[in-house]
Every structure is written in structure tokens, then in C-alpha cells.
C-alpha positions as CSV (number, residue, x, y, z in Angstrom):
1,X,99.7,32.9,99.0
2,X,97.8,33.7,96.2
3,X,99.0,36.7,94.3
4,X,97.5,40.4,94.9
5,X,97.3,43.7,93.8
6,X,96.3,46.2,95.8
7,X,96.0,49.7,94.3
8,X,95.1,52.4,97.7
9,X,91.2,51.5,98.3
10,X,90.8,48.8,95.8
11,X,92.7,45.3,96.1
12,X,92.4,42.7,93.0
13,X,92.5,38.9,94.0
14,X,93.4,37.1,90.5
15,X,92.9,33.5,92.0
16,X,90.1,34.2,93.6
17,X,88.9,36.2,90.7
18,X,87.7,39.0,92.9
19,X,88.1,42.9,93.2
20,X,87.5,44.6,96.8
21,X,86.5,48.1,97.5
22,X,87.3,49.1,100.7
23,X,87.8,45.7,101.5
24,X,84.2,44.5,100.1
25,X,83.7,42.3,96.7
26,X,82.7,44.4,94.3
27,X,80.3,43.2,91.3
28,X,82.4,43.1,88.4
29,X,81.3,40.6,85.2
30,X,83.9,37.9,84.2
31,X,85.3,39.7,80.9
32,X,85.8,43.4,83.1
33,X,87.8,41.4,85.0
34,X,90.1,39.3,82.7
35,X,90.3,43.0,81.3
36,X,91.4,44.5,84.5
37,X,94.3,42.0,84.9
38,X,95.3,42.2,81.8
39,X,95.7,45.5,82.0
40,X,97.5,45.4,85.5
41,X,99.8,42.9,84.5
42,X,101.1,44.8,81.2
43,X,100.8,48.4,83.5
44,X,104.3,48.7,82.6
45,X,103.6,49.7,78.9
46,X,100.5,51.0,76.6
47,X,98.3,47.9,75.4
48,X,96.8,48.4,72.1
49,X,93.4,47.7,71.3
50,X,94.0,44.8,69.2
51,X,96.2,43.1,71.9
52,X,93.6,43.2,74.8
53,X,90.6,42.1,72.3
54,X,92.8,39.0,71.6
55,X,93.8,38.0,75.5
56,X,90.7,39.0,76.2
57,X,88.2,37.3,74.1
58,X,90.5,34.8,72.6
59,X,89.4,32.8,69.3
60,X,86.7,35.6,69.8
61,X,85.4,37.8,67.1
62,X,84.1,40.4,68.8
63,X,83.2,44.1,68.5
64,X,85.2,46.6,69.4
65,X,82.4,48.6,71.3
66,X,82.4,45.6,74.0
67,X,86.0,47.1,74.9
68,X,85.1,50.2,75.2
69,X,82.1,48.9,77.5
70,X,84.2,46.9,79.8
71,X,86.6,50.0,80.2
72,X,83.5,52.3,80.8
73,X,82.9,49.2,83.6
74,X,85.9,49.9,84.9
75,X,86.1,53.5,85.0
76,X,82.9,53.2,87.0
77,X,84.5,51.6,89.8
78,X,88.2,52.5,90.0
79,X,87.7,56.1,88.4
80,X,87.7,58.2,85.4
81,X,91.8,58.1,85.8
82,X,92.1,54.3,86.6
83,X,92.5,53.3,82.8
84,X,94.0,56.0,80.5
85,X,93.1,56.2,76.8
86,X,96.3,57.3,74.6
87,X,95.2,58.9,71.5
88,X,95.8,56.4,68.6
89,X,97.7,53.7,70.4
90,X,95.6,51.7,73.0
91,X,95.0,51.5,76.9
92,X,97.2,52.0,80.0
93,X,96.3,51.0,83.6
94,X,97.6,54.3,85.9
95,X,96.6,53.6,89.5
96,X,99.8,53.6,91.4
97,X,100.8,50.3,92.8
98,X,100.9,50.8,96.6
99,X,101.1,47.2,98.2
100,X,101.8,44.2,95.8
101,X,102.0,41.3,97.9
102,X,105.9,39.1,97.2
103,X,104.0,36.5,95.5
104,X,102.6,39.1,92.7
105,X,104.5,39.2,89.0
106,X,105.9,42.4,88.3
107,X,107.8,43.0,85.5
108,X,109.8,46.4,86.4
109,X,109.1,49.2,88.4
110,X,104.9,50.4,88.5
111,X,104.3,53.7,86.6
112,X,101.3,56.2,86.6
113,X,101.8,56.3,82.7
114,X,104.7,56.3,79.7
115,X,108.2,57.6,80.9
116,X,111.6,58.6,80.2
117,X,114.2,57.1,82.3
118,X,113.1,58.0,85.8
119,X,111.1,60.9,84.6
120,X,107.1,60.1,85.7
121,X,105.0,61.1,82.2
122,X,101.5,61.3,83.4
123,X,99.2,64.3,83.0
124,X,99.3,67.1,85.8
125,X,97.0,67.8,87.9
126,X,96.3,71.0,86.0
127,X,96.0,71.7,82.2
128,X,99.5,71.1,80.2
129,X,101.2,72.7,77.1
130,X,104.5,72.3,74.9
131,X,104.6,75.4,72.5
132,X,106.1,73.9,69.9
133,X,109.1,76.1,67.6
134,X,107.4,78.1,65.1
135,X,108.4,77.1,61.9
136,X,109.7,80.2,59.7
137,X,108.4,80.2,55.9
138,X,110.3,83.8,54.6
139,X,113.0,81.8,53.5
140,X,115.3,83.3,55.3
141,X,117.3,82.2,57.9
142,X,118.4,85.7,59.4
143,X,114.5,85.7,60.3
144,X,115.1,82.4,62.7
145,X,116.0,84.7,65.5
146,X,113.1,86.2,65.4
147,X,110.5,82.9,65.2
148,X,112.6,81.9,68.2
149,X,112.5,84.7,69.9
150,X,108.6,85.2,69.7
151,X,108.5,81.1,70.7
152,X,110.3,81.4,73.8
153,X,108.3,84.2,74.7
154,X,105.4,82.8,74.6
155,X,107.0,80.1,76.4
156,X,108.1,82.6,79.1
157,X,104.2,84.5,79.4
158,X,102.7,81.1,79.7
159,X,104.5,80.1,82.6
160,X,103.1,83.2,84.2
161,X,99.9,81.3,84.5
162,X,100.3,79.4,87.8
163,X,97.2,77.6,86.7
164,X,99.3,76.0,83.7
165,X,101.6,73.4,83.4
166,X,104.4,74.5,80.9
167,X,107.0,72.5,79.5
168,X,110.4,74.2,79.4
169,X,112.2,75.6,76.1
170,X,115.0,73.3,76.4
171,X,112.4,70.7,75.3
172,X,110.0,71.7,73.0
173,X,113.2,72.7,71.1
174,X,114.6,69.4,70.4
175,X,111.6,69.0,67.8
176,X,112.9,72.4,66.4
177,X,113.1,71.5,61.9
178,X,111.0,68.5,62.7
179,X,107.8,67.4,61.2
180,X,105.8,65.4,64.0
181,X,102.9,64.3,64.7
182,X,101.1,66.0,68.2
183,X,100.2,63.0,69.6
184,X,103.5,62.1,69.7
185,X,104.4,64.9,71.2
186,X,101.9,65.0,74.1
187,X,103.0,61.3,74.6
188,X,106.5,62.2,74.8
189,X,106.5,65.1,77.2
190,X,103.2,64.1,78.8
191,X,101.4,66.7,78.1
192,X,97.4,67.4,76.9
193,X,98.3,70.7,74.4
194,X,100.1,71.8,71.8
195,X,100.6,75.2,70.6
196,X,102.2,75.6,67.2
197,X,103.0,77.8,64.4
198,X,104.5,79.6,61.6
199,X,105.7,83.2,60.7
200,X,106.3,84.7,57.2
201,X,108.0,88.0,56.1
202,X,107.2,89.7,53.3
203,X,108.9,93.2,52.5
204,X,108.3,95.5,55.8
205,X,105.0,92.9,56.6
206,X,105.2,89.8,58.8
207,X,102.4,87.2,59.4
208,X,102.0,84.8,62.4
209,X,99.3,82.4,62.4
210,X,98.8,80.1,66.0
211,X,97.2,77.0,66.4
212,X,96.2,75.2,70.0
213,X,95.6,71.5,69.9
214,X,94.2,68.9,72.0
215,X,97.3,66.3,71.3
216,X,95.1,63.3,73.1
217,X,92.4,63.7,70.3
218,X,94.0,65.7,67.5
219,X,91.2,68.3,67.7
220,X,91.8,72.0,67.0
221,X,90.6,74.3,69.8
222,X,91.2,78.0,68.6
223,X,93.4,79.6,65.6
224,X,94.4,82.5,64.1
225,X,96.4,84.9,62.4
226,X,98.4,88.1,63.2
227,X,99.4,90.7,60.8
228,X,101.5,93.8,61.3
229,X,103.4,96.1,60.1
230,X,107.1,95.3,61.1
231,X,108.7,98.6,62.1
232,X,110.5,98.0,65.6
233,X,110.8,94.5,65.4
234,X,110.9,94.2,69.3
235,X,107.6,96.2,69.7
236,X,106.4,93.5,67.4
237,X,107.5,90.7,68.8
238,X,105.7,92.0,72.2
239,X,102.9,92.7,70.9
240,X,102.4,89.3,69.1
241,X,103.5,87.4,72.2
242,X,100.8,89.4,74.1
243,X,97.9,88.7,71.7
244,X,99.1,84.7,71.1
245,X,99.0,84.6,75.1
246,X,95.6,86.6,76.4
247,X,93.9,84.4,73.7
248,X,94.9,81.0,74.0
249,X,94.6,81.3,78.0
250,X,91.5,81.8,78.3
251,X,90.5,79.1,75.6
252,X,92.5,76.2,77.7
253,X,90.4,77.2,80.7
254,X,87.1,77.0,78.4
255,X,87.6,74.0,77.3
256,X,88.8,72.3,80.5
257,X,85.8,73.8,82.4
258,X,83.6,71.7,79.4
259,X,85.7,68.5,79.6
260,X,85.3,68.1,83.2
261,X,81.6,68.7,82.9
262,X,81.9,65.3,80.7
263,X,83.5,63.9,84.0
264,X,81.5,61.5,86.1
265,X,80.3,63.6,88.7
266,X,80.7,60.6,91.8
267,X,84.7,60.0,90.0
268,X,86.0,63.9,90.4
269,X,89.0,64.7,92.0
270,X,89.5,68.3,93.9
271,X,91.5,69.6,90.7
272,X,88.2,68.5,88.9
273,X,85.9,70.2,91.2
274,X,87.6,73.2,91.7
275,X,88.0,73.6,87.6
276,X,84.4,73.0,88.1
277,X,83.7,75.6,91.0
278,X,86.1,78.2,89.0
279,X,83.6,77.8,85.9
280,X,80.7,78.4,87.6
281,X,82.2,81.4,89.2
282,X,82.7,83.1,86.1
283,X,79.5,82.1,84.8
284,X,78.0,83.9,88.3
285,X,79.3,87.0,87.2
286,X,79.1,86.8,83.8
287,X,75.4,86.7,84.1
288,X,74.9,88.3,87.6
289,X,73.6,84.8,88.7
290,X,73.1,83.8,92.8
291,X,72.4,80.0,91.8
292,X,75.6,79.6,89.9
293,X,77.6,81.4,93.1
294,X,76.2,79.1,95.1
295,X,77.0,76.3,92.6
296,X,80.3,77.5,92.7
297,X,81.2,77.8,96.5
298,X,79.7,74.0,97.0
299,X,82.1,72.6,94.7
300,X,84.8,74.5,95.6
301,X,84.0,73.4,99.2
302,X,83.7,69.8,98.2
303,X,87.5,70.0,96.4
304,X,88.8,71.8,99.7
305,X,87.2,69.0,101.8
306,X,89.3,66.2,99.3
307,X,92.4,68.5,98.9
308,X,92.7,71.5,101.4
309,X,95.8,72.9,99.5
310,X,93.9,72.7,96.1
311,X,94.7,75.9,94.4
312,X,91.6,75.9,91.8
313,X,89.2,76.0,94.9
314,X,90.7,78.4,96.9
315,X,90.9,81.0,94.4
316,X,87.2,80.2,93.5
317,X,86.5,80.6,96.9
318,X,87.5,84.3,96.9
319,X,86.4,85.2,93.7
320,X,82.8,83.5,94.6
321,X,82.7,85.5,98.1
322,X,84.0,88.8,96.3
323,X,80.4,88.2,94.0
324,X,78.2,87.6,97.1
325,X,79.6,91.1,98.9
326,X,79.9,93.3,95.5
327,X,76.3,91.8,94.1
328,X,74.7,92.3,97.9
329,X,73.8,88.5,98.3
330,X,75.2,87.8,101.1
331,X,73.8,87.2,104.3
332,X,76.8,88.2,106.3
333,X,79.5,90.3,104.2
334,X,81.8,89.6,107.3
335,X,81.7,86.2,107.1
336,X,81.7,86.3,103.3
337,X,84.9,88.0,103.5
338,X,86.8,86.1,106.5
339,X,85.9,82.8,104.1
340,X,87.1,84.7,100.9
341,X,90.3,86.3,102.8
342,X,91.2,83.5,104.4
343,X,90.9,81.4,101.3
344,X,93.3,83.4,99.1
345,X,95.9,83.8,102.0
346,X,96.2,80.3,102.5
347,X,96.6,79.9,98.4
348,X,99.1,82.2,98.6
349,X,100.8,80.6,101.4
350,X,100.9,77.1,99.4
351,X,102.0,79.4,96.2
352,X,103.2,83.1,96.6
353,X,103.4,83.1,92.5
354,X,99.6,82.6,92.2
355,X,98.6,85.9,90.5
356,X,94.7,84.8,90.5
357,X,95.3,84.1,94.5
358,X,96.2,88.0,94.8
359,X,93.7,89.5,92.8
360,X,90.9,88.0,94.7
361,X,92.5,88.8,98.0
362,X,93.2,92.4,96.9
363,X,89.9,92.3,95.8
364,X,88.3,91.3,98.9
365,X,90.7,94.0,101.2
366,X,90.1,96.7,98.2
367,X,85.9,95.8,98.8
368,X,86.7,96.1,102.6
369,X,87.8,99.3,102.5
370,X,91.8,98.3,102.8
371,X,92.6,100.0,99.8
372,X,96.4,100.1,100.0
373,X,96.7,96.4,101.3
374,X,94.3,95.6,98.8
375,X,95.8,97.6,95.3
376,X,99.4,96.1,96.8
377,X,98.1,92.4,96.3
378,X,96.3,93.7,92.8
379,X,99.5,95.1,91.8
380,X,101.5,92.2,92.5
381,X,99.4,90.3,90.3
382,X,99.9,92.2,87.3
383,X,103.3,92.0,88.2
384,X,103.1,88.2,88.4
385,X,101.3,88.1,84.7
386,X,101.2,91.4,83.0
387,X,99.0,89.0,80.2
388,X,96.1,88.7,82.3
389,X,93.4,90.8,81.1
390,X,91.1,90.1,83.7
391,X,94.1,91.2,86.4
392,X,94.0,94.5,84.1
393,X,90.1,95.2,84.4
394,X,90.2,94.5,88.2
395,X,93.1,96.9,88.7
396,X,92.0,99.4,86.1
397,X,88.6,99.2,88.2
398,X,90.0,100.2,91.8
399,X,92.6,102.3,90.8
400,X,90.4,104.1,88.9
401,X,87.3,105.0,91.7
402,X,90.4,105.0,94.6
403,X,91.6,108.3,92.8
404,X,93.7,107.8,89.5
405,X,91.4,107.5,86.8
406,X,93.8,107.9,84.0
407,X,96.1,105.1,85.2
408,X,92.9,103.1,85.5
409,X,91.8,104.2,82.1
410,X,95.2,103.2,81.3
411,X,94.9,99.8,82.5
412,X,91.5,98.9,80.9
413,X,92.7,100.1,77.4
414,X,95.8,98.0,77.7
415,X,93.2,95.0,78.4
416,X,91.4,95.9,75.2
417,X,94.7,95.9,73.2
418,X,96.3,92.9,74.3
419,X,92.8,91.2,74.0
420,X,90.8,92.6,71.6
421,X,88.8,89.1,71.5
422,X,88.6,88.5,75.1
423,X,85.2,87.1,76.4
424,X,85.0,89.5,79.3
425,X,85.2,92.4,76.4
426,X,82.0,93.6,77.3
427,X,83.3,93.7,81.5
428,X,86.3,95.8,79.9
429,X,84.0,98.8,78.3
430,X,82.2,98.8,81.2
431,X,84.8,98.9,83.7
432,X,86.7,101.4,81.4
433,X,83.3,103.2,81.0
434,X,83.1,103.6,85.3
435,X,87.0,104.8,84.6
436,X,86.0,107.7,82.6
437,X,83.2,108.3,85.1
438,X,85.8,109.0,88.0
439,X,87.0,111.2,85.8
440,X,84.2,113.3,84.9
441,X,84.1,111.9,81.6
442,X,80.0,111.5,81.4
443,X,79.8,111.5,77.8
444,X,82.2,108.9,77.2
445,X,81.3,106.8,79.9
446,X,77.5,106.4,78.8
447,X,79.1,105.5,75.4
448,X,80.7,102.9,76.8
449,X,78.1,101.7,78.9
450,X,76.0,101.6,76.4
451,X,78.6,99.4,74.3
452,X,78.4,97.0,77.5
453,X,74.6,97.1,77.9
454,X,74.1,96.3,73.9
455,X,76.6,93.0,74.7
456,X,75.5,92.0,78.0
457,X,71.6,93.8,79.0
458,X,71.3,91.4,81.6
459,X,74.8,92.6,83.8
460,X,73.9,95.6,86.5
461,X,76.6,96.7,86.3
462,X,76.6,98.0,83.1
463,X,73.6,99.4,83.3
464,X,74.4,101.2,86.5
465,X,77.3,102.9,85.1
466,X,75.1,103.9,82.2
467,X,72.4,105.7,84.4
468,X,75.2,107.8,86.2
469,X,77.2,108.7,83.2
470,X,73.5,109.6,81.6
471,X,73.2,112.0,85.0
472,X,76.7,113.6,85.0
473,X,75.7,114.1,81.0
474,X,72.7,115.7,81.8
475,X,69.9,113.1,80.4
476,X,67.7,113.0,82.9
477,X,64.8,111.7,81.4
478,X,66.9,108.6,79.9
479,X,68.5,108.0,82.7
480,X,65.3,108.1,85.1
481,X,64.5,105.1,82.1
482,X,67.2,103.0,82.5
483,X,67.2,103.3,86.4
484,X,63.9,101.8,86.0
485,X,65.7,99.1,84.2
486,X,68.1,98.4,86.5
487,X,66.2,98.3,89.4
488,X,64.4,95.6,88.3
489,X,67.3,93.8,86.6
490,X,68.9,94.1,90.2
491,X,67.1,94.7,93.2
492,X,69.3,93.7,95.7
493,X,72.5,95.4,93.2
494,X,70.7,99.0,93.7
495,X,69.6,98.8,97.0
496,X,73.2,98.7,98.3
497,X,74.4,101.3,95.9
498,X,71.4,103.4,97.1
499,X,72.7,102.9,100.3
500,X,76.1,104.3,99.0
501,X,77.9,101.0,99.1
502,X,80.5,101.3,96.1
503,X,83.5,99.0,95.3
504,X,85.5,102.0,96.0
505,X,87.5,104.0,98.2
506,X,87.0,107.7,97.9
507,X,84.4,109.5,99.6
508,X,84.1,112.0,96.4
509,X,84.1,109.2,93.9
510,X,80.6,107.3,96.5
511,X,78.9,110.6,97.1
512,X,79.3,111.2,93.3
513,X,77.4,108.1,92.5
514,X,75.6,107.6,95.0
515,X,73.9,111.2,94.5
516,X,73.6,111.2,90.6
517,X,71.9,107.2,91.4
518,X,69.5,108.8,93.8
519,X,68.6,111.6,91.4
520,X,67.5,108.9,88.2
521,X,65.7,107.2,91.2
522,X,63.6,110.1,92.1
523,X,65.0,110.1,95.9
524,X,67.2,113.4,95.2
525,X,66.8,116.7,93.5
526,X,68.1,116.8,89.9
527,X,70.1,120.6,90.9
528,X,72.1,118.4,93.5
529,X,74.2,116.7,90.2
530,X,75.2,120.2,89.3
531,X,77.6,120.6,92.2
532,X,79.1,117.3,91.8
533,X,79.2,117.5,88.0
């Protein structure tokens, strides 16, 4: 028997010098091939570049852009994941060996990638991160409880994030007084980012400075620096922990949304789609955009068709419906909410720790009109990860217009603290702005509004919350202006609100809006406000 590799769907014939798909030859040139086996038969360790030039094109001199071209070859046809680069060391082959015939050479035990022991070192299927120890520069070493403390911390509020793969304290402390080099980190934990840092004292002053790294490249993705006044030095240490955490999540979820958009679109897995679906999500109600919605429910459906317990698409799933019910561009909210409800219970059922899974159901039951069910599932998010500032705008929202303004008000300034840099700022003022709204606020909700408008003119809802708070203020002729605005902005936006649907559940709070809406509109007299004021 000739010897054979077959790897799921794709079966390598080396005497034969064939690779089947499905059981079909594939086209494959004669050097992709010698290149494949090579790298099948040494799948047991990284291959440097050098090494597969030299088996490849022996006695050769050669490029080293045909390598990369034969890999690209390869990638086409086994997947983006088939052949893994590692950052400064070469080429590993990671398609897990599922049927090698007895005649096939094998030199130990198949692995997806570098390990341990027994301990399987590929990448997650979601994004990864070791927070390394912070390294303490006051020269003192009664200080190193406290760059410890604020490191497990951090390593503690990350692992809130369901969507993240942490590594444990236990081992990013072993490199605790160590001077290495991030690649080798990510290689020896497996693992795509590092997160390290330093923290000085000076006098009653302390300074933290972060920095996130992409260990497989080497490239900085966000830094910065924290300086405070060091009082209580447990306040301190929460509050750095906070504003470390709500600003390197949201920067890991950035810049995996744009790596997977680099991804071969016909080579995705679910995880890939439903990163992909979750991006466009945002982007749909970061600009009030339909097409994106759309975008985002069809990869989301195409990860769930893959994967049915992917987590990514099921939570994009109920945040995408959510859109098409609270932005009126739905067909059918009922089915629109079924899909989004049924979506987020089922990703709670495969995780009941998935804090993004419970917003969007409570969202969806708080938009239905369920408004305890709905502020339960809200709650338990926060309580899940209190660092979530998009958890604290949601929440500060409904409990706000459900009848506790302050505690929403509450909320949405805690979101502003913890985040001060957070790219749904503008989302914050204006849900903080509808906050002091319910409260009969009107001056300070316009100001806000206005804040929102000036950094997003293109949201409705902004603008909406601007033309009520302008009504409760008593600027009728401004606000008649802007309604004109935000009618065209968002047709389909004011028509339901016209109609008195609100994402809220108090009758006073609708009426309220509703009424001061229809006054800027011209549908209502302008002496019906003053009851309501």
C-alpha cells in the first residue's frame, strides 16, 4: 500500500503525487506539492524558512517570495488555517491528522501546533491574551504588591469577557523579573496578545502606562498612560484596572473584526463569520445603516448554518434583530424577535456566563414590553462584567425610561468614567442625555444631545432626543428645525415614535415623548407640553 495522509475532506497520495478533495484530484503544481509533504511529514515541529527552501528546491537558488506563493497555493485549497505562519521562526502544517493509513511515516503523535507535554498549543477559536506582570520602576519593592495586585486584576476583569480567551495568573507569572521577547511568549502559551506594562511611584503620584501587542507580528495595537493621584490606594488600583480593561476590549475586537476581513471570504470558519457578522452589527447601529443589518444577520446565519452553537453568531443575531425592531425595519417585529430571543436563549444555554448573550435577550424582552424579565437578564450582565460599557449604556437606557432615571443616569456616567475613550462615547451622551429627559431634565438633555449630534449627525437617535429635550425646554422653533432634520435623517425611525413606539416601559415616560415629538412635528398643540413638562 502506498502511504497516505488523509486530513478530514482532503487525502494526500505521496506515490502517486496527488491531493484529493472530497475524494477528487485537485490541481496542485509539482513544487506546492513537494511543499505540502514536506510540511506534513515534519508536522510534528515548526519548519523554518530556510529548511523548506532547501528540501524544496534543492541545489536551487531561489526567491523567497516563491515560498510564500506556494503557501498562499496551499492556503487556497486546504484553508487559511491549514499552514500556520509563526512569527520569526518558519511554517507549521496544523490540519489534524484524522486517518493515516499503517503504511504512512509518523514520527510521534500529530499536533494542531507547538505544545507542552500533552497540553494542545494552537490558537482558540476566539481572540487570546497573557497579561504579562507589570514591571515596577519606583524602586521599591514594598510597591510590588501593588504592580501585582493591579496585574491580576486585570487578569481577573478580562476573564469576564466570555468572548476572550485568558490565560491564567499562575502562568503569565512565571515570566514575572524576566526580560522576553512576545513572540516567545505567544508561542509558549499559544496565544495571539500580549498585554504588558510598568508602574512608577513618585511621592503621593503613581503612573501606569499599558501596552497591547500582536505577539504573531510584534505590532503595537493601542497604548497609554494613567496618572493619579495615589490617596486610597485600593480606589486606585480599581480605577486603573477599570480604565486598562474598557480600553483594551474594545480594541481586540477592532482589530479582529479587520483581520478577518483580510480572510479569504470562500476559507472562513463560523468563529470567522460571526466576528464578521458582530462587526457589521455595530457598524448598523453606529451609522443607523439597514444594508449593514442585513450584512450582518447573513453572516451570522452562514456561521450558525457551519456551527449552530457558535457564540459570536448568536449574539449577533439578537443584537442585529434588536436594530431591525428599535430602528422600525423590520417587516415582522414578531418574527424579528422570536429569531433574536430564541438566538440569545440558546447562547445562553451553551454558556450561561455570556454577558453579551443577556444583554441582547434583555434587550429584546425589555423592547417587547417584558420589562422585569428583560432588566433581570440586563442586570445579570453587568453582574457578569461590570467593565462593559456598552452593558452600562444599555442598562442605564431602560432603567432610565422604565422609571429610575437617576440609577440610569447613574449607570451612563459610570460608562463615561470607566471609558472616557470609548468609541460608543457619543451613544453614551446620548443615552445619558434621554436619562435626564425621564427626569425632566430638558436643559441638560438638549446639552447632551447636542454633544451626540455634533459627534455623530447622522444617528436618529440623537437627534430625537435633542428635539424633545428642545420641547420640554421650551424652544419651539429650534426644535420644530431639528424635527425637520430628523425626519428626513429617519423616516421609518419617526414614524414609529410618532406612532408612540418607544424602547420603554412606562406609559408617562411614551406619552411624554410621544406628545412633545408630535408638537415639533406640527401634529399637536404646543400648550399640550405644558402639562407634561
Amino acid at each position: 500500500m502506498s502511504n497516505r495522509y488523509t486530513f478530514g475532506r482532503f487525502q494526500v497520495r505521496p506515490d502517486e503525487r496527488q491531493l484529493l478533495v472530497d475524494g477528487k484530484p485537485a490541481a496542485l503544481g509539482a513544487r506546492a506539492l513537494d511543499l505540502l509533504l514536506c510540511l506534513i511529514e515534519l508536522r510534528d515541529r515548526v519548519v523554518g524558512k530556510d529548511e523548506l527552501m532547501q528540501r524544496v528546491w534543492p541545489g536551487v537558488v531561489v526567491e523567497e517570495n516563491n515560498l510564500t506563493v506556494q503557501i498562499s497555493t496551499l492556503r487556497k485549497l486546504l484553508g487559511q488555517q491549514a499552514v500556520a505562519t509563526i512569527a520569526g521562526r518558519g511554517y507549521r502544517f496544523t490540519l489534524p491528522d484524522s486517518e493515516t493509513s499503517i503504511d504512512a511515516p509518523r514520527q510521534s503523535s500529530s499536533r494542531t501546533a507547538p505544545t507542552v507535554g500533552e497540553i494542545d498549543l494552537s490558537l482558540p477559536g476566539k481572540p487570546s491574551i497573557a497579561v504579562l506582570p507589570f514591571a515596577n520602576l519606583s524602586g521599591d519593592a514594598e510597591q510590588e504588591y501593588f504592580t501585582d495586585g493591579i496585574t491580576e486584576d486585570i487578569i481577573t476583569a478580562l476573564s469576564r469577557f466570555h468572548s476572550l480567551f485568558v490565560i491564567a495568573r499562575s502562568s503569565s507569572f512565571t515570566y514575572k523579573g524576566k526580560a522576553v521577547d512576545v513572540r516567545t511568549v505567544a508561542q509558549e502559551l499559544g496565544i495571539r496578545y500580549v498585554l504588558e506594562g510598568s508602574i512608577r511611584k513618585t511621592s503621593n503620584r503613581i503612573r501606569v502606562t499599558g501596552k497591547l501587542i500582536d505577539a504573531l507580528t510584534g505590532n503595537n495595537i493601542w497604548a497609554e498612560k494613567y496618572d493619579r493621584e495615589l490617596e486610597d490606594i485600593f480606589t486606585v488600583q480599581e480605577e486603573l484596572t477599570r480604565s486598562i480593561v474598557t480600553s483594551i476590549a474594545p480594541q481586540i475586537e477592532t482589530f479582529e473584526a479587520a483581520r478577518m476581513r483580510t480572510t479569504q471570504p470562500g476559507n472562513l470558519s463560523a468563529y470567522e463569520l460571526g466576528v464578521r457578522g458582530w462587526a457589521a452589527a455595530v457598524t448598523a447601529y453606529s451609522e443607523a445603516d439597514s444594508t449593514s443589518r442585513d450584512k450582518a444577520l447573513r453572516l451570522a446565519r452562514e456561521a450558525l448554518a457551519i456551527d449552530p452553537r457558535c457564540s459570536a453568531a448568536l449574539r449577533t443575531v439578537g443584537f442585529a434583530q434588536w436594530q431591525n425592531i428599535f430602528f422600525n425595519t423590520t417587516e415582522s417585529a414578531s418574527d424579528a424577535l422570536d429569531e433574536g430571543i430564541g438566538a440569545t436563549t440558546q447562547a445562553i444555554t451553551i454558556d450561561n456566563g455570556d454577558h453579551f448573550a443577556h444583554l441582547w435577550k434583555g434587550m429584546l424582552l425589555f423592547q417587547s414590553g417584558q420589562q422585569n424579565t428583560g432588566l433581570a437578564h440586563m442586570r445579570r450582565s453587568h453582574e457578569l462584567n461590570p467593565n462593559d460599557s456598552l452593558t452600562l449604556m444599555c442598562l442605564g437606557y431602560c432603567e432610565s425610561t422604565s422609571g429610575d432615571p437617576q440609577k440610569g443616569i447613574e449607570y451612563c456616567a459610570n460608562a463615561l468614567r470607566m471609558s472616557p475613550r470609548d468609541p460608543w462615547y457619543y451613544n453614551i451622551l446620548n443615552v445619558l442625555g434621554w436619562a435626564y429627559f425621564a427626569a425632566g431634565d430638558y436643559a441638560h438633555g438638549a446639552e447632551l444631545a447636542q454633544c451626540s449630534v455634533s459627534e455623530a449627525p447622522n444617528l436618529p437617535s440623537p437627534r430625537g432626543c435633542l428635539v424633545v429635550s428642545l420641547i420640554g425646554s421650551g424652544e419651539l422653533v429650534r426644535a420644530k428645525s431639528e424635527f425637520q432634520i430628523f425626519r428626513d435623517l429617519a423616516p421609518e425611525f419617526v414614524e414609529a415614535r410618532l406612532a408612540g413606539q418607544w424602547l420603554s416601559t412606562s406609559h408617562e415616560f411614551r406619552q411624554r415623548a410621544t406628545t412633545f415629538l408630535r408638537i415639533a412635528g406640527g401634529l399637536e398643540d404646543p400648550n399640550m407640553a405644558e402639562a407634561l413638562r
